[in-house]
C-alpha positions as CSV (number, residue, x, y, z in Angstrom):
1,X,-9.5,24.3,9.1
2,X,-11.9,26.8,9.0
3,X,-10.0,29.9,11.1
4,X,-6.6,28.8,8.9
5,X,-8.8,29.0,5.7
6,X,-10.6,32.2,6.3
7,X,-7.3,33.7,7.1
8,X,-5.1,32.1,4.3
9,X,-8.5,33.0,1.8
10,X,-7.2,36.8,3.0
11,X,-4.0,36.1,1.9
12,X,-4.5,34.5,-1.9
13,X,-7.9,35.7,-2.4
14,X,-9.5,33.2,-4.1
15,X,-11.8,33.7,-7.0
16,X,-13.4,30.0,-6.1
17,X,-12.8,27.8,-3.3
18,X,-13.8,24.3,-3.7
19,X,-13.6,21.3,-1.3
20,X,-12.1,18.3,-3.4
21,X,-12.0,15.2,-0.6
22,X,-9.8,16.1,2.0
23,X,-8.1,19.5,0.9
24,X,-9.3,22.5,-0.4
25,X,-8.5,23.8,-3.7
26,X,-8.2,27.8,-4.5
27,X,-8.6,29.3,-7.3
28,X,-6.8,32.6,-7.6
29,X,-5.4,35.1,-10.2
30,X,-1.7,33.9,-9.4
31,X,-2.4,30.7,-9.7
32,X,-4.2,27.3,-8.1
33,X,-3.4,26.0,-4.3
34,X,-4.2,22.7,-2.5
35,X,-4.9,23.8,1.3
36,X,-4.2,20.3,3.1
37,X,-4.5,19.6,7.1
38,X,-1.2,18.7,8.9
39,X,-0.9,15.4,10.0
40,X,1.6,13.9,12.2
41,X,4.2,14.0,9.7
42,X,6.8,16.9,9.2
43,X,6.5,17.4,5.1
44,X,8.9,20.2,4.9
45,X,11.7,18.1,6.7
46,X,10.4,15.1,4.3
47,X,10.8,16.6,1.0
48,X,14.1,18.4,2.0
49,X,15.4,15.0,2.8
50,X,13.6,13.7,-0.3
51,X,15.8,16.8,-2.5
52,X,18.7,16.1,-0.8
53,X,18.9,12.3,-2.2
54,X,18.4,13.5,-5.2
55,X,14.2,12.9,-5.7
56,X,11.9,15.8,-6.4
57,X,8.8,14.1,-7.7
58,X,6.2,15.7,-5.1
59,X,3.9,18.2,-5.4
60,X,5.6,21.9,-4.6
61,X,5.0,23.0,-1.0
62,X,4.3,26.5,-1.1
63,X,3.9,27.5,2.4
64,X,5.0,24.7,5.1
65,X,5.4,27.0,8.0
66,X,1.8,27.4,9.1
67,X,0.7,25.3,12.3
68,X,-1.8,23.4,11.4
69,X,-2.1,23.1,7.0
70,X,-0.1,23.1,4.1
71,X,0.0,24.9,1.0
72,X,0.9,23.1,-2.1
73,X,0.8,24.0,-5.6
74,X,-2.0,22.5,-7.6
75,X,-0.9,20.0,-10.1
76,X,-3.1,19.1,-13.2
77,X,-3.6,15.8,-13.9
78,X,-3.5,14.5,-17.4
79,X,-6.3,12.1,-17.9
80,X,-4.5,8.3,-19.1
81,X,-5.3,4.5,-19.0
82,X,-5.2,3.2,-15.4
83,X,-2.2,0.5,-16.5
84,X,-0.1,3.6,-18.4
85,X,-0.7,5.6,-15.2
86,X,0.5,2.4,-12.6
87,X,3.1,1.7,-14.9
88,X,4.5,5.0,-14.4
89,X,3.9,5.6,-11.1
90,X,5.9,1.9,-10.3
91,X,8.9,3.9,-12.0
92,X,8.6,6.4,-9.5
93,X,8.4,4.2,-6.3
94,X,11.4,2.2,-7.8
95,X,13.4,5.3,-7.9
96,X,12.2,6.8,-4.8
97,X,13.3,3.4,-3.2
98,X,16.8,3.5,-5.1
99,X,17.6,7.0,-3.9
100,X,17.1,6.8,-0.3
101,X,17.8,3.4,0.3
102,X,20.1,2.6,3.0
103,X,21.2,-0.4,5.1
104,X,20.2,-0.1,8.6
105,X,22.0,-2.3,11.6
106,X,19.5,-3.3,13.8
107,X,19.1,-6.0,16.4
108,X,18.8,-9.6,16.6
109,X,15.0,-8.9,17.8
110,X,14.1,-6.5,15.1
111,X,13.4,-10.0,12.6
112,X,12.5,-11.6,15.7
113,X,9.6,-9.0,16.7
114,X,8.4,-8.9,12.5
115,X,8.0,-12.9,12.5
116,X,6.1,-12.9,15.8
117,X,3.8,-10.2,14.4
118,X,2.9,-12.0,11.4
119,X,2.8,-15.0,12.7
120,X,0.3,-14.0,15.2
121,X,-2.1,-12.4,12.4
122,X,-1.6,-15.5,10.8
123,X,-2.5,-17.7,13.6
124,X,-5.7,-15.2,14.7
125,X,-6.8,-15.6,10.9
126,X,-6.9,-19.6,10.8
127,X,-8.5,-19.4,14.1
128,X,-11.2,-16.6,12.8
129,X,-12.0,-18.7,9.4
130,X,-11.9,-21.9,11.2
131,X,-14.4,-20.7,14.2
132,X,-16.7,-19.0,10.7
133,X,-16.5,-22.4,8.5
134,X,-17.6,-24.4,11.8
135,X,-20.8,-22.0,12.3
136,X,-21.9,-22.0,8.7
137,X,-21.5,-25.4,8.4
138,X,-24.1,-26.2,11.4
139,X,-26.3,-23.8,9.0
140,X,-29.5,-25.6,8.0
141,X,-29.8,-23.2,5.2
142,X,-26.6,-21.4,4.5
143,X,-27.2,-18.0,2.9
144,X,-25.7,-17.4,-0.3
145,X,-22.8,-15.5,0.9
146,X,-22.4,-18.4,3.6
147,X,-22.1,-21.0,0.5
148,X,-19.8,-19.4,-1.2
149,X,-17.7,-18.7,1.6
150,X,-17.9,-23.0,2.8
151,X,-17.2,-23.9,-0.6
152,X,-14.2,-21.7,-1.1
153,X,-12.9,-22.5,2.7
154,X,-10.1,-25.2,2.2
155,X,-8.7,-22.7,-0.7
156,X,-8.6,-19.7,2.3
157,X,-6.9,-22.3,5.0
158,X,-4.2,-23.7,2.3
159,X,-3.5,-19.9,1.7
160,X,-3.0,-19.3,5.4
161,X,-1.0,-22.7,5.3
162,X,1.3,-21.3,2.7
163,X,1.6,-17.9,4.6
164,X,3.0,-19.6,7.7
165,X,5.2,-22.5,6.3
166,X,7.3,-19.1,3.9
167,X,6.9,-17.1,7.4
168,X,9.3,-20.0,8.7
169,X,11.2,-20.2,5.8
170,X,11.5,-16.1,5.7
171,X,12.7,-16.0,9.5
172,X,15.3,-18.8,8.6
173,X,16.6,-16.6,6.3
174,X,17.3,-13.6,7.9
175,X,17.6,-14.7,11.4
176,X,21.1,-14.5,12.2
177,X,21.7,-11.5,9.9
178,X,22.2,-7.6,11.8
179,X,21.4,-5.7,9.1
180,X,18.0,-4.4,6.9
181,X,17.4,-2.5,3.6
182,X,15.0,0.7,4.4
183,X,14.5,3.8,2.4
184,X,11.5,6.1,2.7
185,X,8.6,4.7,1.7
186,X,5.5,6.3,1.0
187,X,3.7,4.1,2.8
188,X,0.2,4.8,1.3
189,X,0.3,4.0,-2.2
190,X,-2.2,3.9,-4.7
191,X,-2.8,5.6,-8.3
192,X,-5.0,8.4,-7.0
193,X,-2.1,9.4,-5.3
194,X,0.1,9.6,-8.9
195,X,-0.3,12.9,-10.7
196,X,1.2,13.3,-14.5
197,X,1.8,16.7,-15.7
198,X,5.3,17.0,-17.5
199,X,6.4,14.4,-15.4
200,X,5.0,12.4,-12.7
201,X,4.3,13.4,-8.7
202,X,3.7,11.3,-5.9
203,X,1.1,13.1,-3.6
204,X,-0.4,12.3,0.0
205,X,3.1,12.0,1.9
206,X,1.2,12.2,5.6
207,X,2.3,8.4,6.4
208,X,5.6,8.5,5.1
209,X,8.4,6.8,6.9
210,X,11.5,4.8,7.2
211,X,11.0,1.1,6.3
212,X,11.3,-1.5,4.0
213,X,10.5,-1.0,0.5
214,X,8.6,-3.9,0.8
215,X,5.5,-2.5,2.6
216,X,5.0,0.1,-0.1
217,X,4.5,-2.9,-2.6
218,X,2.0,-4.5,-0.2
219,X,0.0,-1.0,0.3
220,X,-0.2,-1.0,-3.4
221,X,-0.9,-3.9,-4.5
222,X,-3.7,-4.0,-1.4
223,X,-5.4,-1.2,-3.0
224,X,-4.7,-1.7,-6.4
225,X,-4.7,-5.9,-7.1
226,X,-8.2,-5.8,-9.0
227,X,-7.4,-2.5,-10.9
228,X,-3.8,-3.2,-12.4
229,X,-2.0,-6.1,-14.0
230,X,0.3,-6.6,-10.8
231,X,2.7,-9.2,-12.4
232,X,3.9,-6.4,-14.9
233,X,4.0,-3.8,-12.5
234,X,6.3,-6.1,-10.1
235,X,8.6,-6.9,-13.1
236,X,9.0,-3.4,-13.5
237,X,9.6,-2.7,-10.2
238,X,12.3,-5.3,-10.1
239,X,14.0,-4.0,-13.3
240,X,14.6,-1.1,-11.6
241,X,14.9,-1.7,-7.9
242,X,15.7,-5.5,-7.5
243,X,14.6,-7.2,-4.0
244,X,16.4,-10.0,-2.2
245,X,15.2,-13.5,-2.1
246,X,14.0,-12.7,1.5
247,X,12.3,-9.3,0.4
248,X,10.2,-10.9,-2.2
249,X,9.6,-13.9,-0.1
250,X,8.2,-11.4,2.8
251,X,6.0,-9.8,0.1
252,X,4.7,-12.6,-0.8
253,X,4.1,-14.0,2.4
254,X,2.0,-10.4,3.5
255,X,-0.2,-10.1,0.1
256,X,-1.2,-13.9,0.8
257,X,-3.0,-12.7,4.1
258,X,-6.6,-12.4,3.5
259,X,-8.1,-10.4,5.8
260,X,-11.3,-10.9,7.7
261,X,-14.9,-10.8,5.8
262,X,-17.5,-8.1,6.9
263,X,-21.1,-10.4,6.8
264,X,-24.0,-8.4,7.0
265,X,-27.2,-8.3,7.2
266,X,-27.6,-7.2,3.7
267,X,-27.1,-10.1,1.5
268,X,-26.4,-8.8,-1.5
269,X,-23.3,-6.5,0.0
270,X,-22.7,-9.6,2.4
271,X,-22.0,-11.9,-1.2
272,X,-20.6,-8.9,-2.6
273,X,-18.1,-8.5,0.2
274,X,-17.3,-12.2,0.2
275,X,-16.6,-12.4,-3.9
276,X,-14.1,-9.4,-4.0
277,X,-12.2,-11.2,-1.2
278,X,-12.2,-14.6,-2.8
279,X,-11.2,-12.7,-6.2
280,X,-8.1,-11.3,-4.3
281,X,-7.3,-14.8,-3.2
282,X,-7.3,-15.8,-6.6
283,X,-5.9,-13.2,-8.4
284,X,-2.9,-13.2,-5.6
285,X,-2.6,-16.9,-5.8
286,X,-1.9,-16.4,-9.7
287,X,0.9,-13.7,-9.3
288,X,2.5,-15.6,-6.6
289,X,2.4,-19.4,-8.3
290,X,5.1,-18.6,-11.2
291,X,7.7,-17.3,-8.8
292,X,7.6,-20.4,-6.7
293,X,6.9,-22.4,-10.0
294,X,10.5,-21.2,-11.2
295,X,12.0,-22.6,-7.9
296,X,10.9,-25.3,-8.1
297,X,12.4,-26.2,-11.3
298,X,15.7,-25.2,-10.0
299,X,16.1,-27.7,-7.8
């Protein structure tokens, strides 16, 4: 960015340049800017779609002509409780969905080619945490992070278990039918990327696309599950934006997935690494149980 800067700093002439993760903020006597790298995506073309369905919640883009950055206009944030601020940021990704939701004909394959793929991460994930749990078990001395991992392993499989046995049930459901429900999803959620000024923003738009609303939930609740009470922020989403019986059951199915464990030789970041992803098992076992509690009892 550095030629782009120097010559865009000619331009605005900041009183203060600071680098603030990935962008640059300037500070000048007109105002504050966000000076962002290009990515892949096309953001003009995005939020002119996005204003043509009727959705302006995004940060202003002052200058999206330039070849390789953005300009955007600097939005304040106003400092709030991390459950106000996911709350309302759920509100937004409801609406978002709602207004440029569409049904999309697609091919027999397109199910066909989604089931294969989970169901192959699925059966690479058993076969990854069975191949672990048979080499720490030979362990004469397991270490700590080991233990904890052997003792918690039948609780991993039977969430694996239940991930495959919905998979079949999900692909039963939608199998035959030639149509899906997309809309643009953001596609990286999390609350750093939810501004509140006068109203709220949804910033960091680089991996936007077309595609069930249903991956946006996972991205979010990925990053979010140990920060936010997600059983509230899913009723809320569903007030607003109701899923089908084969939408939820795919969310469920994908937020059930626990990924691989990074072991290291550091022990204390190895037990560390291993507790965060048993606590997601947990806490995602406890959102997930009432929903399949309440079928139960209807039949």
């Amino acid at each position: 960015m550095s030629n782009n800067l120097e010559a865009i700093k000619q331009i605005y002439k900041p009183y203060r340049v600071t680098l603030k993760n990935n962008v640059t903020v300037l500070e000048t006597t007109s105002g504050k800017y966000i000076v962002k790298d290009k990515q892949d995506q096309d953001i003009k073309e995005i939020f002119t779609y996005l204003k043509s369905r009727g959705f302006d919640f995004f940060p202003p883009l002052i200058d999206g002509n330039r070849k390789d950055v953005n300009i955007y206009e600097y939005i304040e944030d106003t400092s709030m409780p991390i459950e106000q601020k996911s709350s309302d940021m759920i509100d937004l990704v409801a609406l978002l969905h709602y207004k440029t939701t569409y049904y999309k004909k697609v091919s027999e394959d397109k199910y066909k080619e989604i089931y294969e793929n989970v169901l192959n991460n699925i059966n690479y994930l058993k076969q990854y945490y069975s191949e672990l749990f048979i080499k720490i078990d030979e362990e004469v001395y397991m270490a700590p992070s080991h233990y904890l991992l052997i003792r918690n392993a039948s609780k991993i499989m039977a969430s694996l278990d239940f991930a495959k046995e919905e998979l079949e049930s999900w692909y039963d459901l939608v199998k035959l039918k030639d149509k899906q429900r997309v809309a643009l999803i953001h596609n990286n959620l999390k609350t750093e990327h939810f501004l509140k000024k006068e109203r709220g923003y949804l910033i960091s738009w680089d991996h936007a696309k077309i595609d069930t609303p249903v991956l946006d939930l996972v991205s979010f609740y990925r990053n979010e599950f140990f920060n936010v009470d997600f059983e509230t922020i899913l009723e809320e989403y569903l007030q607003k934006n109701p899923l089908s019986d084969e939408e939820k059951k795919l969310f469920f199915i994908l937020i059930s997935l626990i990924d691989e464990i990074t072991l290291l030789d550091n022990e204390f970041q190895s037990c560390r690494n291993v507790r965060l992803k048993l606590d997601y098992l947990y806490i995602t076992e406890k959102l997930v149980r009432p929903y399949y509690s309440v079928k139960e009892e209807e039949k």
